[in-house]
LOPA-428588 format. One record per residue (C-alpha): chain; x, y, z; residue in one letter. Coordinates in steps of 0.001 Angstrom, whole numbers, plus 524288, in hexadecimal, padded with zeros to 5 digits. Each point is the difference from the previous one (the first is absolute). Layout:
N
kette_px_py_pz_rest
A_X_Y_Z_a
...
***
This chain:
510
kette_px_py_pz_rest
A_532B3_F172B_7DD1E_x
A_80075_7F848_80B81_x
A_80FD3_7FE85_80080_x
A_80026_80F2D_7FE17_x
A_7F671_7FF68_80BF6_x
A_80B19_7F808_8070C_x
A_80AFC_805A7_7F9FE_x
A_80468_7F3FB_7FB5E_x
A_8014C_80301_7F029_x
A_80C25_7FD7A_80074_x
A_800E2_7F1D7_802A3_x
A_8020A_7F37A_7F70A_x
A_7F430_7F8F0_7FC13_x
A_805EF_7F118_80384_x
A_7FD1A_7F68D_7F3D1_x
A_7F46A_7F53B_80033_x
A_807D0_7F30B_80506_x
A_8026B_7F774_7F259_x
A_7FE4B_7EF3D_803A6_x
A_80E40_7FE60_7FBBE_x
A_80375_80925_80E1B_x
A_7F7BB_7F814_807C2_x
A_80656_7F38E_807D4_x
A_7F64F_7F699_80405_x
A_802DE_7F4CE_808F0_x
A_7FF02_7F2FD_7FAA8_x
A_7F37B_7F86F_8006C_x
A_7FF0A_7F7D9_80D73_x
A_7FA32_7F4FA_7FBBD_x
A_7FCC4_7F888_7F1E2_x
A_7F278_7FE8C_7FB68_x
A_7FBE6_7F208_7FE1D_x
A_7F608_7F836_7F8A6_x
A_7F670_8097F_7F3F0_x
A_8043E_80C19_80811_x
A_809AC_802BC_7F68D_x
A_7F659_801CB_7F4F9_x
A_7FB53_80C67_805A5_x
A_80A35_804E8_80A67_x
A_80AEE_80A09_7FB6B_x
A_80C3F_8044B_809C2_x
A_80385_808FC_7F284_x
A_806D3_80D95_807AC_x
A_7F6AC_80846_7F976_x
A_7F3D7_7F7B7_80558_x
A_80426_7FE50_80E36_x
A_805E2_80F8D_8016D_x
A_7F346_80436_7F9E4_x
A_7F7A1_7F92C_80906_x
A_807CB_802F2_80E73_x
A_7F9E4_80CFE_801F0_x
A_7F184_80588_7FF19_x
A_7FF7D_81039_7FA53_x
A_8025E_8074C_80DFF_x
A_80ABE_80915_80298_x
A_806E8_7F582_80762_x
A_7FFC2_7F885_7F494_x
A_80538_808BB_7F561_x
A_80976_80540_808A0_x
A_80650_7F1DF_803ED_x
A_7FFE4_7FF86_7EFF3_x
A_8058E_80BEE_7FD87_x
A_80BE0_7FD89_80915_x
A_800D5_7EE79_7FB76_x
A_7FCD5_7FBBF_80CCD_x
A_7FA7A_7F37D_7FCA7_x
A_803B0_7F671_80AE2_x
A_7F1BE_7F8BA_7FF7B_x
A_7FB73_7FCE2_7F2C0_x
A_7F562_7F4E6_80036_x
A_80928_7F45C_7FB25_x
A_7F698_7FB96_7F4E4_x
A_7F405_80827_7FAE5_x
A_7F564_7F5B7_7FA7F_x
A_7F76E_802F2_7F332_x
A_7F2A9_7F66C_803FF_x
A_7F84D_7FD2A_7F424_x
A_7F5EE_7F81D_8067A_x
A_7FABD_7FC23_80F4E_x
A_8076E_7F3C4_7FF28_x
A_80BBD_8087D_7FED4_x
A_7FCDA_806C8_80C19_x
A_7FC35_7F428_80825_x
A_80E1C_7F7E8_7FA48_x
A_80753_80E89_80509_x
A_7F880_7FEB2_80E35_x
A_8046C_7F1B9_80042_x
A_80DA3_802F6_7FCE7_x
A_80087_80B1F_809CE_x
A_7F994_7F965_80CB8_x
A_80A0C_7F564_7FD95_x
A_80AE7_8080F_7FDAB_x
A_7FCF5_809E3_80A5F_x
A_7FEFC_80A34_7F5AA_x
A_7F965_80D46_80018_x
A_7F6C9_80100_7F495_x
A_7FBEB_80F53_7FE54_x
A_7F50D_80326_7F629_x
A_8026C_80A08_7F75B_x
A_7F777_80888_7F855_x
A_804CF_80B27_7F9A2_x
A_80A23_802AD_808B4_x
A_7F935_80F00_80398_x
A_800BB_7FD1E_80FFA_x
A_8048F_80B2A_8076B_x
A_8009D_7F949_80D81_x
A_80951_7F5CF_7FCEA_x
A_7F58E_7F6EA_7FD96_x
A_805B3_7F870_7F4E6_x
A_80C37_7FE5A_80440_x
A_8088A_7F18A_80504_x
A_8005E_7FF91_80EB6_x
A_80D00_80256_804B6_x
A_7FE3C_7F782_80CBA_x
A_80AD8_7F356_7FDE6_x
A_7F3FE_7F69A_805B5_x
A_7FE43_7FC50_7EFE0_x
A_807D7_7F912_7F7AD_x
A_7FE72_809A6_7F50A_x
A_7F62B_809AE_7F86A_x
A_7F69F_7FFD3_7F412_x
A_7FA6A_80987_7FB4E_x
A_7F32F_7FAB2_7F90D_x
A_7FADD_809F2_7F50E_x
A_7F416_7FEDA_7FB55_x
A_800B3_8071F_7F1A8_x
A_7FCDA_7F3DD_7F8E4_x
A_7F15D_8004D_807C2_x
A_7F957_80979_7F5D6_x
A_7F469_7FE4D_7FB13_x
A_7F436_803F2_7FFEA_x
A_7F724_7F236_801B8_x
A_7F18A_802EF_7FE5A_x
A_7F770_80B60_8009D_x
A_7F196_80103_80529_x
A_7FBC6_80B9B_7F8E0_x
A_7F185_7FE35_8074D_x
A_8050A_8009E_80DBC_x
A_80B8D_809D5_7FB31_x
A_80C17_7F64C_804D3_x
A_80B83_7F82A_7FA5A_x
A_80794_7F34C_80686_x
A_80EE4_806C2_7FCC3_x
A_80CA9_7F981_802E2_x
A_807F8_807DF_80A28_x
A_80C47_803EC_7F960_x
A_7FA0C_8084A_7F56E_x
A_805DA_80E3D_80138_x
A_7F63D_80BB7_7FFCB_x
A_800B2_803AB_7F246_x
A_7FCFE_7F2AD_7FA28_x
A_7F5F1_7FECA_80746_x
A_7F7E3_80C1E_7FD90_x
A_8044B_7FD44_7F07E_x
A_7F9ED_7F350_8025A_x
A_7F1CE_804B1_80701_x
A_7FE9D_80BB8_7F7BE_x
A_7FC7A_7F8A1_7F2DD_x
A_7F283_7FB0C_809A4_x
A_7FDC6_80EA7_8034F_x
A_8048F_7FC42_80E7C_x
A_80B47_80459_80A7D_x
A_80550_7FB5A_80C62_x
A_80129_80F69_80133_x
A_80BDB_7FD2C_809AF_x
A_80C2C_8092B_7FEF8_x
A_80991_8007A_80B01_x
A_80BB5_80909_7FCC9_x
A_807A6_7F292_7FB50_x
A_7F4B6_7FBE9_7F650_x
A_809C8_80003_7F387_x
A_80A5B_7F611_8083E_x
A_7F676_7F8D4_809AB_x
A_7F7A5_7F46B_7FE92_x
A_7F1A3_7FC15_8044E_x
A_805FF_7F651_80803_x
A_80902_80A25_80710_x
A_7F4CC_8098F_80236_x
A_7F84E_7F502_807EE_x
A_80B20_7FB9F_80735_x
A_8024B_80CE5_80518_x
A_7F2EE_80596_8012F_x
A_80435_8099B_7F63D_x
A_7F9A6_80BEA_7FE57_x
A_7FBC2_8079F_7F51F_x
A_8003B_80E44_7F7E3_x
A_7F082_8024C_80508_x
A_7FEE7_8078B_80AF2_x
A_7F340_7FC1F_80538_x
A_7F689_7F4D8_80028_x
A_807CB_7F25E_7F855_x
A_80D30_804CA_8059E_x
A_807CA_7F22B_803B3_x
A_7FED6_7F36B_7F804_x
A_7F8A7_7FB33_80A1E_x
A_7F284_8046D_7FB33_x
A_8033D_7F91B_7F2DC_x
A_80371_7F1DF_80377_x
A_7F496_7F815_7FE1E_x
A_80838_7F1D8_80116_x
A_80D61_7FBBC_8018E_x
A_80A4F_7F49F_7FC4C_x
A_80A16_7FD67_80BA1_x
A_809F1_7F541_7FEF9_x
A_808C8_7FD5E_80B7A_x
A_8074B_7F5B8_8052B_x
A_7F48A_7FB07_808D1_x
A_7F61A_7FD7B_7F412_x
A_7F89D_80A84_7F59B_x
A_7F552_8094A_80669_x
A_7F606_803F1_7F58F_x
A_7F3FD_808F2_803F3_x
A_7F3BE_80035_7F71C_x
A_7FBA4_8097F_7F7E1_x
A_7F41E_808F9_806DB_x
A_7FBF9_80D8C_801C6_x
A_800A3_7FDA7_80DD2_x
A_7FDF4_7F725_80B74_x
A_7FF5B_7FF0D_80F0D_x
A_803E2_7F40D_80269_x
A_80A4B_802FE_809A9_x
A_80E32_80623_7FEA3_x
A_8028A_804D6_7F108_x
A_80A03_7F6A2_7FB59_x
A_80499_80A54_7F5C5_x
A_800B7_80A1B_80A75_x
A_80ADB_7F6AD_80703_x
A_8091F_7FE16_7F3B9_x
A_7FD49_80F39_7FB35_x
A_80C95_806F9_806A1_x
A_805E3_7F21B_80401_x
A_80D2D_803B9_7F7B9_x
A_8036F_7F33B_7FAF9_x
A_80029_7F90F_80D43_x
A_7F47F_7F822_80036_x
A_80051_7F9CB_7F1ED_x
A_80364_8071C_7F0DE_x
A_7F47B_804DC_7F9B9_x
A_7FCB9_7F957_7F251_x
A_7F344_804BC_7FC44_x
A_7F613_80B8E_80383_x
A_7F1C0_8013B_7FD3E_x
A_7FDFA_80F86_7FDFA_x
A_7F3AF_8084B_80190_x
A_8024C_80919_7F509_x
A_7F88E_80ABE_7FA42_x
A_7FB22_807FF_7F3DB_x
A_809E8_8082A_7FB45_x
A_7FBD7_80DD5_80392_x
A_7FCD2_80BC6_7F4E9_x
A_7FB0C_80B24_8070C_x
A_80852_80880_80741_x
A_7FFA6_80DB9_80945_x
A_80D64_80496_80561_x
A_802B3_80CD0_80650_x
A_80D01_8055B_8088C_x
A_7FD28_80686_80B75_x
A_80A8C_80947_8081B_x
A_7FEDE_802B0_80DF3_x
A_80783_80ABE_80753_x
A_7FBD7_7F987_80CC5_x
A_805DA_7F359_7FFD4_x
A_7F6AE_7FC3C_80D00_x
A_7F4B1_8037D_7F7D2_x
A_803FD_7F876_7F5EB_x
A_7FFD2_7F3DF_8068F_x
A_7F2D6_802AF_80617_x
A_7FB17_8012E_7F264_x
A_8057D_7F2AB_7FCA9_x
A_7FA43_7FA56_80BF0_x
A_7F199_8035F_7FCEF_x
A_80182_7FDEA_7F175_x
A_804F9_7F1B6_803E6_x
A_7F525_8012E_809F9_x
A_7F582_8031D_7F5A6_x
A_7FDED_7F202_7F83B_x
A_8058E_808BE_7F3A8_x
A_80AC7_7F4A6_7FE9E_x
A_808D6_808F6_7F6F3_x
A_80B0A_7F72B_7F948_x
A_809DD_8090B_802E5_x
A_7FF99_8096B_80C84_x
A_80E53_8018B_800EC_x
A_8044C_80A5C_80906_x
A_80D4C_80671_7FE56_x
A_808A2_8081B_808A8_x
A_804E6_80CD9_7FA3D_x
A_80E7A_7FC9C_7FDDE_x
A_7FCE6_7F203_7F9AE_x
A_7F543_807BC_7F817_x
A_80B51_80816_7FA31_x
A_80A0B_7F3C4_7FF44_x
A_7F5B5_7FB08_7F7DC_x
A_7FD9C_80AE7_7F783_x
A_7F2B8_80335_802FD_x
A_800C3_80A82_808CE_x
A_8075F_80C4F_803E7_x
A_8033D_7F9CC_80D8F_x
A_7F640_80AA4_80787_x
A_7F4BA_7F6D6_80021_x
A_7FCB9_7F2D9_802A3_x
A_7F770_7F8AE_7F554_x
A_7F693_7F78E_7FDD6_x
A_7FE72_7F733_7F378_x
A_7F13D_7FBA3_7FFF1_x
A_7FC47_7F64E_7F671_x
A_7F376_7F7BB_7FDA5_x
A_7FC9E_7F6CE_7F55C_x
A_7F731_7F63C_7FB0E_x
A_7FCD7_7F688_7F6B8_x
A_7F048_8040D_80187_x
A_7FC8B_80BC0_80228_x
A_804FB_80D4E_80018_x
A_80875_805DF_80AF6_x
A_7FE78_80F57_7FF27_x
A_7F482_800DF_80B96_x
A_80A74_7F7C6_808CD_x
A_80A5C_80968_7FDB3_x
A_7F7F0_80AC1_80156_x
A_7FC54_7FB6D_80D83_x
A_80D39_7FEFC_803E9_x
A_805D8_80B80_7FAC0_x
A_7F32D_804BB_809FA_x
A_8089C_7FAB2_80B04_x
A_80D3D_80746_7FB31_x
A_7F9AF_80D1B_7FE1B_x
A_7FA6B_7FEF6_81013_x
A_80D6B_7FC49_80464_x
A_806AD_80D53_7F6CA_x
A_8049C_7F661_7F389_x
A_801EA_807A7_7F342_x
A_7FF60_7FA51_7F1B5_x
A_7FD64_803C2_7F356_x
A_7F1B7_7FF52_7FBC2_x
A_8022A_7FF8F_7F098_x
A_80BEE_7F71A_801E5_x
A_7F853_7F5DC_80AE9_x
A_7F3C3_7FFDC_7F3D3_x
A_80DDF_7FDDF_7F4F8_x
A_80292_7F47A_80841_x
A_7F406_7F82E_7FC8C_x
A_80349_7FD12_7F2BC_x
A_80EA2_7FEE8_803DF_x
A_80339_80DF3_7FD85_x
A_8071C_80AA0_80798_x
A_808DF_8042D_809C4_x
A_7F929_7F8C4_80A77_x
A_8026A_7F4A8_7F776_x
A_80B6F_801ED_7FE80_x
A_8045D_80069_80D8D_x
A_7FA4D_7F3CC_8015D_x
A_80808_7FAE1_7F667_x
A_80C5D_80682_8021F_x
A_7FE8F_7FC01_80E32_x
A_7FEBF_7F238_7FAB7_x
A_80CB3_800C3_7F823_x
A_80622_80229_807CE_x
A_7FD9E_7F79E_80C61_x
A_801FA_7F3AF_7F660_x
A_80D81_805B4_7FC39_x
A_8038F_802AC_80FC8_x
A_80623_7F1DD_80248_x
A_80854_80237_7F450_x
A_8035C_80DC8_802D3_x
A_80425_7FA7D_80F42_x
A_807FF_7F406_7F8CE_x
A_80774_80D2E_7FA2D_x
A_800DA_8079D_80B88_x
A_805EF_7F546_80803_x
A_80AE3_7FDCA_7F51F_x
A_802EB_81015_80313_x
A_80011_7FDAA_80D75_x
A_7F38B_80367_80456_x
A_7F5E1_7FA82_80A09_x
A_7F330_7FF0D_7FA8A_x
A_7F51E_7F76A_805B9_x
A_7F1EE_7FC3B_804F3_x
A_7F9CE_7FB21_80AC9_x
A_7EFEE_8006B_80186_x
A_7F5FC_7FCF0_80AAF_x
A_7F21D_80490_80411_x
A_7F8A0_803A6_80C7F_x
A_7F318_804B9_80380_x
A_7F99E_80E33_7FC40_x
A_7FF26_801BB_80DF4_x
A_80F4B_7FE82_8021D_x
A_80467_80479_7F4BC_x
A_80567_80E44_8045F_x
A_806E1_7FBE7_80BE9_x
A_8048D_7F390_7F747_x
A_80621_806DE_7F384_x
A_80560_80A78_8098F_x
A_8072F_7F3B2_807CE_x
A_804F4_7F935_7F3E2_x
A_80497_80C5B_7F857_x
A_80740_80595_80CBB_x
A_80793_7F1C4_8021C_x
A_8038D_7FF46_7F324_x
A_802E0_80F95_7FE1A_x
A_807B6_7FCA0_80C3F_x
A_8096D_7F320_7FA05_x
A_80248_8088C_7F41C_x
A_807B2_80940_805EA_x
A_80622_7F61E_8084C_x
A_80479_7F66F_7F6E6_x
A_800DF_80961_7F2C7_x
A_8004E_80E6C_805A2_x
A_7F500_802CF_7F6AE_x
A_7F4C2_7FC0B_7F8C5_x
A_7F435_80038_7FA63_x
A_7F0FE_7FA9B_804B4_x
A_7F48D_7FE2C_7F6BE_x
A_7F409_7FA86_80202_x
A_7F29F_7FB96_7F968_x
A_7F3FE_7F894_802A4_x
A_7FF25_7F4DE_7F558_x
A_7F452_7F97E_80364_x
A_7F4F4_804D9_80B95_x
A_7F51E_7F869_80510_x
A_7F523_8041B_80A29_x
A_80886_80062_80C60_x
A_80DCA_803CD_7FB85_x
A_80849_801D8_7F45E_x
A_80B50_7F95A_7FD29_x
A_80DB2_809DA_7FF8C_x
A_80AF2_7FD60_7F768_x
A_80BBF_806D4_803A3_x
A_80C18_80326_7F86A_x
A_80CF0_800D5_804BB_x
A_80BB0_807AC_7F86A_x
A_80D63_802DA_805C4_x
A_80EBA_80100_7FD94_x
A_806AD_7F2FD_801F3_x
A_80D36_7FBCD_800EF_x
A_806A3_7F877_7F7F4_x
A_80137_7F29C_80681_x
A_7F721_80260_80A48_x
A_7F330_80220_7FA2B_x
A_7FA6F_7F260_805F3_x
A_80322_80441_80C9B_x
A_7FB08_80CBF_7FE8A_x
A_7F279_7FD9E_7F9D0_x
A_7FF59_7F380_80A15_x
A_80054_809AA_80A8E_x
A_7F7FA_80977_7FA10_x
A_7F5F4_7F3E7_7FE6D_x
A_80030_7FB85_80D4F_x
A_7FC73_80EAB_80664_x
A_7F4FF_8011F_7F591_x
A_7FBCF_7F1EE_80243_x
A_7FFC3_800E4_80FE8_x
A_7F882_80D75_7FED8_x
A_7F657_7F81C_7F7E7_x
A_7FBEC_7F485_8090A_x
A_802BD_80BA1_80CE0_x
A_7F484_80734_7FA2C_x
A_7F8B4_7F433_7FCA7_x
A_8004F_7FDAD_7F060_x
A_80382_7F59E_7F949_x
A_80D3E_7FD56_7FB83_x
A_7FAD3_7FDB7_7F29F_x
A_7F49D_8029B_7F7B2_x
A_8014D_7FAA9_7F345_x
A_810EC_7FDCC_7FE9A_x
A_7FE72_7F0A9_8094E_x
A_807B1_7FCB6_80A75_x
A_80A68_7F694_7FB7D_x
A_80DE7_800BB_80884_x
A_800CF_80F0C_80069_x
A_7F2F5_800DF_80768_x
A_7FEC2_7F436_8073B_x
A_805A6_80701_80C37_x
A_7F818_80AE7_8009E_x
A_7F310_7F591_7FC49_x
A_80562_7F787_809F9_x
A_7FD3E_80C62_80AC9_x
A_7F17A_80253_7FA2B_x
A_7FB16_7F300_7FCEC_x
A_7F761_7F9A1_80B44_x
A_80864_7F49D_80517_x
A_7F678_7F679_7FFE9_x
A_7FE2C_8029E_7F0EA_x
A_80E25_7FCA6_80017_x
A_7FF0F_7F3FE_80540_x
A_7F5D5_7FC78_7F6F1_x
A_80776_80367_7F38E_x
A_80BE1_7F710_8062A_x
A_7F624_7F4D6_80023_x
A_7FB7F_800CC_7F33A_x
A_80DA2_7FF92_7FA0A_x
A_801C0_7F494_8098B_x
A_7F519_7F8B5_7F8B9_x
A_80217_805B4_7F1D2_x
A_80FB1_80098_8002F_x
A_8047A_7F8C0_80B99_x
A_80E71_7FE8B_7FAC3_x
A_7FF62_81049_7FEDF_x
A_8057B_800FB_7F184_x
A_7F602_808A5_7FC4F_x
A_80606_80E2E_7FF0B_x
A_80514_7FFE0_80CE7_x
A_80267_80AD4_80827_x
A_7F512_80818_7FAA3_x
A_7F4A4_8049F_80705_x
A_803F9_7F69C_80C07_x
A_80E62_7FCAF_805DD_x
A_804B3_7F1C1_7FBC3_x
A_7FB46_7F35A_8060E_x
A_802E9_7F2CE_803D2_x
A_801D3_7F848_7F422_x
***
């Protein structure tokens, strides 16, 4: 549909690149000493880990550009590992860049292409995965940080418990990656980032090993998790987590709501996130993603509301905020909204459908981009308050770049998550590329979308990190002397700078 749209059905789908097309430099340097045992510079290895899962990335694929590959990706089995790979790299002048799943979107995981460093490696931390001890009595588990998404929810589910975390990545990222990047979640309300779940932490970096204690809370000064949650890999590589975790939920009440009015849909989102109803899924959705995704007619924005718990029943919540929607002109389907309690109905089913379907979006962009086609993301949030004059800025910049750069092109929008004072908007970018010049285009498309953000006083990301494709834009935002502060820090924890360097901050002195 969408090359019909652009009149571009025509054109050749260009193949997947196959490892035998793809000429990789030599490695720079040779690994000395037990480094070997766990180190690889194998083609498949070092292409696979040069580029995160953004647009950028699959499009330098698609087209073999692979002039940076990290010149050895290491396998660590245990901490000694990591502290003999630290060694090696501070006296090497090598850039050592942690490496989860490989799901960044920001360039966050990939080697610095400054020439201040002798060399890249990439440091993947698969091998971390398991699931150490769990305190069923205070509902949390000491978990090593490489463990992907799935195995970990196989592994908590035989005690009944969750970490009841799942960003859009959950099948390819690990527990590690989520904390490094202050990941956020599927829930749209309430637990949204890891943050609320990380009871302890395991750092290791080349100044010495920061471990925080295990506690439900504490005030004794600055949160020492809060400064490594969102670091990115360049104050030390997570080993360990302790999680807050919780029972696995039974009971259910899910309804879809469609608005006419999209400005009274949002105010009906506001007081429902307003209301201390905490639903686990208030996700608002313009009319023409609504009918990209199959759950609309693309006339009406709507609303999936969802609430669940592991305790008690959730129909009187629901009914309270389906309250809200009716005041603010929402429509659903009263026999379909009681179906959905015991997982039954259309409004069920639009719940799931919608759910389908964004998991299969990143593999239906991978496709698109083969065909020629620009398809992308960018997110942020801002205030209730702001929020007309704000969406109006950001869609009308962007709107704007389309037709500059492409001619055409489609906008959507949704809130994922919404708190109190604002919601967070996820926008979604689709437009006619050409061949060979797709970077440049979506780059500029970016940029106008990104400046209209920080202009109108968001923040250049909400749950998607900052890594190298944000750090200008964070640079503008972030208050200078907390800049300053993060330099000093990496002066004390990194002070050779090997740590995943140019990502959040611009290089330093060595």
């Amino acid at each position: 549909m969408v090359m019909s749209i652009f009149e571009l059905s025509g054109r050749k789908e260009l193949p997947p690149p196959r490892i035998e097309e793809i000429n990789l430099r030599s490695p720079r340097f040779t690994l000395s000493g037990r480094l070997t045992e766990f180190c690889t510079a194998a083609p498949y290895d070092r292409a696979g880990h040069t580029y995160g899962k953004a647009l950028r990335d699959v499009l330098r694929a698609i087209y073999r550009q692979f002039d940076n590959p990290p010149d050895y990706v290491a396998y660590p089995v245990t901490e000694q590992d990591i502290r003999d790979l630290m060694d090696f790299c501070v006296s090497r002048s090598i850039a050592l860049v942690p490496y989860g799943g490989g799901s960044s979107v920001v360039g966050g995981v990939e080697p610095p292409a400054s020439d201040h460093y002798q060399g890249s490696i990439s440091c993947d931390m698969r091998r971390f995965d398991k699931i150490l001890s769990v305190n069923p009595v205070a509902r949390t588990a000491r978990i090593q940080a490489g463990i992907y998404g799935p195995a970990l929810e196989a592994g908590l589910k035989q005690y009944g418990l969750t970490l009841r975390h799942y960003p859009q990545s959950f099948e390819f990222s690990t527990l590690g990656g989520w904390i490094a990047t202050r990941a956020g979640g599927h829930f749209a309300t309430l637990y949204t980032h890891i943050d609320e779940f990380v009871e302890a932490l395991r750092i290791l970096s080349p100044g010495g090993l920061l471990e925080t204690r295990e506690l439900p809370g504490t005030g004794d000064g600055p949160d020492a998790n809060r400064l490594i949650i969102g670091s990115e890999g360049i104050f030390g590589i997570i080993t360990e987590a302790v999680m807050r975790l919780q029972t696995i939920p039974t009971l259910r009440a899910s309804a879809s709501v469609s608005f006419k009015n999209e400005k009274g849909a949002m105010e009906a989102v506001r007081l429902i996130s307003q209301s201390g109803l905490y639903p686990a899924n208030c996700r608002l959705i313009s009319p023409l993603e609504s009918f990209s995704m199959g759950i609309g007619d693309g006339s009406h924005a709507v609303l999936l509301l969802g609430f669940e718990s592991h305790d008690h029943p959730q129909e009187t919540k629901l009914r309270r905020a389906l309250e809200i929607c009716r005041a603010h002109a929402g429509i659903w389907d009263e026999t379909d909204a009681l179906a959905s309690q015991t997982g039954q109905g259309v409004q069920a089913d639009a719940g799931r459908t919608w759910k389908t379907n964004f998991l299969r979006a990143p593999y239906m962009r991978d496709v698109l981009a083969r065909s020629g086609i620009i398809t992308e993301t960018f997110e942020t949030a801002i205030t209730w308050d702001r929020l007309d004059d704000f969406h109006a800025r950001v869609q009308a910049g962007t709107r704007a770049a389309l037709t500059a750069v492409c001619g055409n092109g489609l906008l959507m929008w949704r809130f994922t998550h919404v708190y109190p004072d604002g919601p967070v908007i996820y926008y979604t970018v689709v437009a006619p590329g050409r061949r060979g010049a797709e970077i440049d285009q979506w780059d500029a498309i970016k940029k106008a979308a990104s400046d209209a953000i920080i202009a109108g006083g968001g923040t250049i990301t909400h749950h998607h990190a900052v890594g190298r494709v944000h750090r200008p834009w964070y640079e503008k935002s972030q208050p200078a002397l907390m800049g300053q502060i993060m330099r000093r820090i990496k002066q004390t924890v990194d002070p050779h700078w090997i740590l995943n360097p140019e990502v959040l901050m611009a290089p330093g002195k060595k």
